[in-house]
N, C-alpha and C positions, 0 to 999 in steps of 0.2 A: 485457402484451405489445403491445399496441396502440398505445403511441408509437413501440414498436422501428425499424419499418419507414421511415418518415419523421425518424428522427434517426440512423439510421447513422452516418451521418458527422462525429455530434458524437463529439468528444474524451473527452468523458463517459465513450462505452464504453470508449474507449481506456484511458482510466486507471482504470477499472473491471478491465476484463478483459484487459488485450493488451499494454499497457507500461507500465512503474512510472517512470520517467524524466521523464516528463512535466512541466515547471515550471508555476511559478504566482506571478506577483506579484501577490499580496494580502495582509495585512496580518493577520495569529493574530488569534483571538480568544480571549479570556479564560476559563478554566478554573476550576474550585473543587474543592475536596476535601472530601467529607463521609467521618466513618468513625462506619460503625453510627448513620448518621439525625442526626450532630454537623457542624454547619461547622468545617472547620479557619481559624484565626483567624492567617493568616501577618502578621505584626509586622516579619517584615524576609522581602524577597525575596518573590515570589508564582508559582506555576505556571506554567511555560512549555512551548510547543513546541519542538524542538529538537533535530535532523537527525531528524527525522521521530518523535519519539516524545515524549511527557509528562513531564516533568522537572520535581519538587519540590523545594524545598528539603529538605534529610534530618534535620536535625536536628528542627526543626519538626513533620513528617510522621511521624518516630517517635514524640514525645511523646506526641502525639496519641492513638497508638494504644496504650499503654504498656508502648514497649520501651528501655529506657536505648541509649544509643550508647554503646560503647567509645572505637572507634577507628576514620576512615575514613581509607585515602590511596586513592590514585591509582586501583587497583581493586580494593581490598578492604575491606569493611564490615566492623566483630565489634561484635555487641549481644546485649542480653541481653534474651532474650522469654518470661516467665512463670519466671524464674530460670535458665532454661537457655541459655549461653553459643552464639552460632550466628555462624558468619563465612560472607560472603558475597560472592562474585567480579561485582563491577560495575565499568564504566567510571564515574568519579565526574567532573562537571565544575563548576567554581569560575567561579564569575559575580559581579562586584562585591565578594570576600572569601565567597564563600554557595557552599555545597560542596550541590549538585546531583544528586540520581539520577532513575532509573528508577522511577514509582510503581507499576508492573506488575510489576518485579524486588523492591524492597521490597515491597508490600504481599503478594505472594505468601509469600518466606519468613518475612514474621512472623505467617503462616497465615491472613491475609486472603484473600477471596474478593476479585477485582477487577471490578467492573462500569464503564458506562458510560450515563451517562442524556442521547441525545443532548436531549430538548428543553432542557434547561438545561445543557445542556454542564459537568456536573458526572459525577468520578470516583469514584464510591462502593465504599468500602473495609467489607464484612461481616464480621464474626467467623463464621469455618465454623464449621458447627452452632450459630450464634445463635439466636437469637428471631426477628432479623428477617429469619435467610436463607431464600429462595424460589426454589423448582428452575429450573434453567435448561438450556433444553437445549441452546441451542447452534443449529450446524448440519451436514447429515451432506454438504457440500461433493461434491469429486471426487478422485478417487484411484485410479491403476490401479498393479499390480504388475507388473515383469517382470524375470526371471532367464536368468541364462544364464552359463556358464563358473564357477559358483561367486559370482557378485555377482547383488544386487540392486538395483533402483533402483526406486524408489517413484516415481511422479508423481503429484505433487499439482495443482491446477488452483484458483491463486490467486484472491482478489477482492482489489485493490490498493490499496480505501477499504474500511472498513468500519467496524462499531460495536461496543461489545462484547455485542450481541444474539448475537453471530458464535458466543462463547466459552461454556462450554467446551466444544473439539472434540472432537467423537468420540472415543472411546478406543482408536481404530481408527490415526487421525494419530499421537497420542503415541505407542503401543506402538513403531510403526514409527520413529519421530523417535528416540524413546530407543537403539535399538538402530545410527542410523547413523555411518557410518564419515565422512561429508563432508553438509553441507549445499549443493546448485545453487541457485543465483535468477539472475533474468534478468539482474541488476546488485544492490549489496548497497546499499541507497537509505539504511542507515544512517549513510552519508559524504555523502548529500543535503548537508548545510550547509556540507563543508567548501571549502576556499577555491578550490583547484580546480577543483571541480565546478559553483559557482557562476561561476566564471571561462568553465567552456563556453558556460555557459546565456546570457550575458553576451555574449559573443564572436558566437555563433549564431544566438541569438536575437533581439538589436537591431541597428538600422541604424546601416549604420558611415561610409557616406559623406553622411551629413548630411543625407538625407530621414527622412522620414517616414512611419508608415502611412497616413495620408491620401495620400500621395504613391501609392502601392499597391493601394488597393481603389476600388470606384466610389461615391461620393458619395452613393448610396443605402445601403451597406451603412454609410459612415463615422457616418451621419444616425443611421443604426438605433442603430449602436453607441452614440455619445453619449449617446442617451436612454436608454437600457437604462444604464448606468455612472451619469447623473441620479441614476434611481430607486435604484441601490445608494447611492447617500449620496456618489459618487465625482463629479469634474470628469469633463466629457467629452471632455477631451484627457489624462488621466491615464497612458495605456496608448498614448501616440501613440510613444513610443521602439520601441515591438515590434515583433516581427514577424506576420501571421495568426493563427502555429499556436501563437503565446506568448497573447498574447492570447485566442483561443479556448479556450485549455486554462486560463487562468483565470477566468473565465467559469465555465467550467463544475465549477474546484473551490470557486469561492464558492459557486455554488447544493449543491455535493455539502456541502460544510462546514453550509449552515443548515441541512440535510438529515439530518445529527449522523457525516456519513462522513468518514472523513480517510483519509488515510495511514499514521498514529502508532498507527490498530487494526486495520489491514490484515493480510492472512494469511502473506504474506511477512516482514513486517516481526516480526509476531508470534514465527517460528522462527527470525529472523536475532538477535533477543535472545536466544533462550534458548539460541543455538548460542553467544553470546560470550560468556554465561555459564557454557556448557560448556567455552568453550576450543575448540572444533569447528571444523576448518577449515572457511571460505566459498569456495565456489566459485564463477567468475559465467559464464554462458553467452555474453554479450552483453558490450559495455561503456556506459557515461553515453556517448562520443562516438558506438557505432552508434547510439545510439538518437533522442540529438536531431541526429544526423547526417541518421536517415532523415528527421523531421518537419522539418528546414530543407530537404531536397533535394524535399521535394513541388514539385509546380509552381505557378505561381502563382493558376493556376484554380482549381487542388485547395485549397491554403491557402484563399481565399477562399468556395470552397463550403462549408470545412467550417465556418468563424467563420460563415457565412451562417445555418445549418442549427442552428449553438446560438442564434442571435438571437430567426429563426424560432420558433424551439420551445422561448426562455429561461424560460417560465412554467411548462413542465411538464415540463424538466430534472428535477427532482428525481423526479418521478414514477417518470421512467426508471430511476433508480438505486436508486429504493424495489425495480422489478419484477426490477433485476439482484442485489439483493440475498436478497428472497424465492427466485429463481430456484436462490442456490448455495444456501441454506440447505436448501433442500428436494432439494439435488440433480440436480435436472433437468435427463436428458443431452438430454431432446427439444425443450426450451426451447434449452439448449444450441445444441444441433444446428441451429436454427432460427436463432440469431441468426448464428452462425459461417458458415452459407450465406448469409446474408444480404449480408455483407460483396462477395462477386460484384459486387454491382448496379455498384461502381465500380470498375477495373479496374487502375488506378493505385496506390488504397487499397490494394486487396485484397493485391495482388502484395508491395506497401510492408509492410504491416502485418504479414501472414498468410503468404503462400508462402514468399519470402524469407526469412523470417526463420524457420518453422518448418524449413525444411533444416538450416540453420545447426544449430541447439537439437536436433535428433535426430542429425543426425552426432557430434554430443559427446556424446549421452546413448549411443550407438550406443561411442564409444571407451569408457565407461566400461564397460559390459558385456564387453568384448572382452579388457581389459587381465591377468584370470586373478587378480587380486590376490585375491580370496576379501573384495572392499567393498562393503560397503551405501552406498547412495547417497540421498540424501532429496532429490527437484528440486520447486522449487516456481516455478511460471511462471504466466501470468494463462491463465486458466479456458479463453479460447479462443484457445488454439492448438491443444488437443487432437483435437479433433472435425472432420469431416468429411475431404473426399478429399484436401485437404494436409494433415492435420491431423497433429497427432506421432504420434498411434496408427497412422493407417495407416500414415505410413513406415515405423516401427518392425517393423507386421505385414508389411509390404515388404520388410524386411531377414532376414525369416525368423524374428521373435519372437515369444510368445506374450503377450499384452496382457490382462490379466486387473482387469477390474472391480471396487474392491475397495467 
């Protein structure tokens, strides 16, 4: 907890705990596949990232682990694993002729354990009940329950990077996951890549009348920046197209990436797959343009404190995300509580990030309760919008509901 206080205002927490929306121009890095302690040996096509989640080649990635392939289109798998025939509902995507999945949705139904080893950014695929599976516990996160009129809605209180230290979640998540009627998230970052939405981030993000960010910040901060991009292996005018809050916000998911955090094992991202493999309607509270609507509408002081305040503190960024990560895994609504007041100190921030935005997100969770249908609702939003005097709990206990800790 001890850098908390002096990096607020890095983007770090944001994309940690507050908004999934957040872009990043920097450059994937390379992935590996071991199954049961084997490197997998890709001969054609290799591991990518890819609208936010790990995408192997399939064919390949079954061999590997010895499941014959049937048959893939569009989004159904059929393979045969230990003789017995299994079909399987994935979005399948074709890259250079190389037919593409999920190695979190594969490795799962061919009864692998899925892990993640951030220091070698390798995907390690266990045979449950192996020799070399070793207990894992996961993390017991946040989640409160509330009912009313016959429906439920769960909220869950996301981390928006994560590893798979995260997994597997509590039996407390899935029970309630399995049984719902709709999946909420703040935006469904599963369409992260597609054309779109890069299109916003583009549009909003870069300068469009032919300056610069050098033209924009003070020549102290530009200095800083340059050197710090140096020592990443980058030119020091690499990132001169953007704007601040683009720039700062990659920054700080480079250091979350050597860190072993991404996006692609994030807790939203985790249920937005396993809802499209249910077929499960997604529901989004927010859209891609409120959100990098609010980060371009900051004012130009703000933009620049906050790149300021990742520069400042780019060495022990990762720290920070180490203590927000410990922080869900264990729970902790006091830690919580503490960074979520914290936000106050800036005024702008606060209002931007937190108030604003948590009205919004409880007047909708607020209509789903209302509407009489007899639905489970499963909402999954970054950890802190929950807590404290804006926070979605009290409005909710504002609106006369009971909010139970689960």
């Amino acid at each position: 907890m001890k850098n908390w206080k002096r990096m607020l205002l890095s983007l770090t927490i944001s994309v940690g705990l507050l908004a999934s929306a957040v872009p990043a121009m920097a450059s994937p890095q390379e992935t590996s596949v071991k199954v049961n302690d084997e490197t997998v040996e890709y001969t054609v096509g290799a591991p990518i990232n890819n609208k936010g989640t790990t995408l192997v080649p399939l064919r390949s990635t079954l061999d590997a682990m010895d499941v014959k392939l049937t048959t893939a289109t569009d989004d159904t798998i059929t393979a045969v694993v230990n003789g017995k025939t299994i079909t399987l509902k994935s979005k399948l995507t074709r890259i250079h002729g190389i037919t593409y999945a999920p190695i979190r949705i594969v490795g799962d139904a061919a009864g692998y354990e899925v892990r993640w080893d951030a220091a070698t950014r390798t995907v390690l695929l266990v045979s449950k009940g192996g020799e070399t599976e070793t207990v894992q516990t996961g993390g017991r996160g946040f989640m409160w329950e509330v009912e009313s009129n016959g429906n439920t809605v769960y909220l869950v209180g996301s981390m928006h990077i994560a590893d798979e230290s995260f997994y597997p979640l509590r039996k407390e998540f899935e029970e309630a996951f399995a049984e719902a009627d709709y999946l909420g998230v703040e935006i469904d970052i599963s369409k992260a890549a597609e054309e779109a939405q890069q299109k916003i981030v583009l549009d909003l993000g870069s300068y469009q009348d032919g300056t610069t960010l050098k033209d924009h910040i003070s020549s102290e901060t530009y200095t800083q920046l340059g050197n710090i991009l140096k020592q990443s292996g980058l030119e020091p005018n690499a990132l001169d197209t953007f704007k601040p809050w683009v720039v700062e916000s990659t920054l700080a998911s480079l250091k979350s990436m050597k860190a072993g955090y991404e996006a692609s094992a994030g807790v939203d991202l985790y249920f937005i797959q396993k809802a499209i493999e249910r077929k499960l309607p997604v529901i989004e509270l927010e859209s891609y343009e409120s959100q990098l609507g609010m980060f371009n509408d900051f004012s130009k002081e703000l933009q620049e404190k906050t790149l300021k305040a990742t520069l400042d503190n780019f060495d022990v960024l990762d720290d920070s995300v180490n203590q927000m990560a410990e922080m869900w895994k264990t729970g902790n609504d006091e830690q919580l509580l503490e960074l979520t007041n914290s936000f106050s100190d800036d005024e702008e921030y606060n209002k931007a990030m937190l108030i604003d935005r948590n009205v919004g997100m409880a007047d909708k969770i607020d209509g789903y309760l209302k509407n009489g249908k007899g639905e489970e609702y499963f909402i999954v939003v970054g950890a802190a919008h929950y807590l404290g005097d804006h926070g979605i709990v009290k409005l909710l206990k504002d609106k006369g509901y009971t909010v139970i800790r689960k």
